[in-house]
Structures are given as C-alpha cells and as structure tokens.
C-alpha positions in Angstrom: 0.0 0.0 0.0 1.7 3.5 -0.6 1.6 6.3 1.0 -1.8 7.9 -0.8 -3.8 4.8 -0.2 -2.5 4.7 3.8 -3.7 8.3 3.8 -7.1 7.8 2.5 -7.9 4.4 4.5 -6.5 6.8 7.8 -9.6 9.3 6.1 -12.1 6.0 5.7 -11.2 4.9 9.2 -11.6 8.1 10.9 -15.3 8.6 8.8 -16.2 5.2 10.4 -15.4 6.0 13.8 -16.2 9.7 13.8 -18.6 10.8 11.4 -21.4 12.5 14.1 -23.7 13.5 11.7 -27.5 12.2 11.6 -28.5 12.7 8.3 -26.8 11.5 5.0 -26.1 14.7 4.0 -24.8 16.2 6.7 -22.6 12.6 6.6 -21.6 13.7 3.0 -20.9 16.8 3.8 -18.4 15.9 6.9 -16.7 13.4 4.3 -16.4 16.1 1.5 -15.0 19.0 4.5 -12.4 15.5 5.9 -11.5 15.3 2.0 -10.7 19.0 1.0 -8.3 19.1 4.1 -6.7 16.0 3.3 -6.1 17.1 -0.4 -5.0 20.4 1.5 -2.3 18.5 3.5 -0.9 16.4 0.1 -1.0 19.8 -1.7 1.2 21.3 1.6 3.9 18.4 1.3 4.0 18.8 -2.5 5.1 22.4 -2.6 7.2 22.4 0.9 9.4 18.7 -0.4 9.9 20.8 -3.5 11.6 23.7 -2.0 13.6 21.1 0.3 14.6 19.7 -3.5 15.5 22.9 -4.5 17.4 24.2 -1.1 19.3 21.0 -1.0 20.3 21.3 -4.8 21.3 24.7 -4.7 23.9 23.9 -1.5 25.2 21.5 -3.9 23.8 18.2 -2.6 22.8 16.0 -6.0 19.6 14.7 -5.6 18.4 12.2 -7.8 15.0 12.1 -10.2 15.1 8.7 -9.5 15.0 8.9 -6.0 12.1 11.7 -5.8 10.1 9.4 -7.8 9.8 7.0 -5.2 9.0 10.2 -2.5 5.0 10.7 -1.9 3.5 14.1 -0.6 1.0 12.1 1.4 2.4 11.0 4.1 -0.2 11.4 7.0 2.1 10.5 10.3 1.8 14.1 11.2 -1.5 14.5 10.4 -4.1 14.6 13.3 -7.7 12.9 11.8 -9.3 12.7 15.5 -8.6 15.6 16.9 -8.0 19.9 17.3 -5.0 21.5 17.6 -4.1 24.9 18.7 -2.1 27.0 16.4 -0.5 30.1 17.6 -1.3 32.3 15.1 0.8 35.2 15.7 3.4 33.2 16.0 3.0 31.2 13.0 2.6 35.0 10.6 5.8 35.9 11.8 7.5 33.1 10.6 6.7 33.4 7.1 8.8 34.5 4.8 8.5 38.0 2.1 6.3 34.7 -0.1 4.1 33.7 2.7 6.3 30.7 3.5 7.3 28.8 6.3 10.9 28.7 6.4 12.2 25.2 5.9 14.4 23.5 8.6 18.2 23.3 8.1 20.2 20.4 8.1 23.9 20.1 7.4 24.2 19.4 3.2 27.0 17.0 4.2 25.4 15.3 6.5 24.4 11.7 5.3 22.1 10.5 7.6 20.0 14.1 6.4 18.1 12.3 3.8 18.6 13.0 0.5 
C-alpha cells in the first residue's frame, strides 16, 4: 500500500469512527470537509518537499530524479484525523517568509544520515 492509499484508508477509518452527523447529508458533507483538508495537506507536502529539492540542490547536494520518484506528498504521520489543535497564530505569521512561507528547517548538506 503506498503512501496515498494509507492516507485515504487513515480518512475512511476516521469517517467510520467519527462521522457524528444524523443525516446523509450532513454525513456527506463531513466526508467532502475530511476530503478537501486531506487534499489540503498532500497539496502542503507537494510544494514544501519541492523547495527542500530545491534548497538542497542549490547547496550543492545532488539529488536524484530517480530517488524523488519514489517520494510521496502524502504521508499522514503528522496528520491529526481525531482531533483539534491549537495553532499560535501570531506566531506562526511571523515566521513566514517575504512569499508567505514557512521557512524550511536546516540540516547540514554533508550530512548523510539528512536524507537526500
């Protein structure tokens, strides 16, 4: 099973146990809201493990196609399906960068056990 397929069974699962809606619709529209946010979330990894790509590749670091083609944006470890969490939102805005951006986390380039 990859990555994607984990992801949406972690969505099924959590619809099972947690949908808390009477009526169909309502049920529908809890899956549809669980849906958007976890095609939010792939969308998230997508564009954040391409600037990692790109960061590591302008330091130098070769990083192969071949590689990344085995590399899935939907991982869902870090993703919380039964629960809230609090987000500090001032916080968070004055992280981001002059393009709205989170600022990715360093690592030592020649450091092997850093991934790629």
């Amino acid at each position: 099973m990859d990555e994607l397929d984990e992801a949406l069974t972690d969505l099924e699962d959590t619809l099972k146990s947690k949908v808390t809606r009477r009526q169909p619709e309502q049920q529908k529209e809890q899956a549809w809201c669980l849906t958007v946010v976890t095609n939010a979330v792939v969308c998230w990894h997508t564009e954040y493990m391409g600037l990692a790509v790109g960061e590591l590749r302008n330091a130098g670091r070769e990083v192969d196609a071949e590689v990344l083609a085995h590399i899935s944006p939907a991982r869902s470890s870090a993703v919380n399906y039964y629960g809230s969490i609090t987000v500090d939102y001032d916080r968070e805005l004055a992280q981001l960068d002059d393009q709205g951006r989170r600022p990715l986390r360093t690592v030592a380039t020649d450091d092997p056990a850093a991934g790629l």
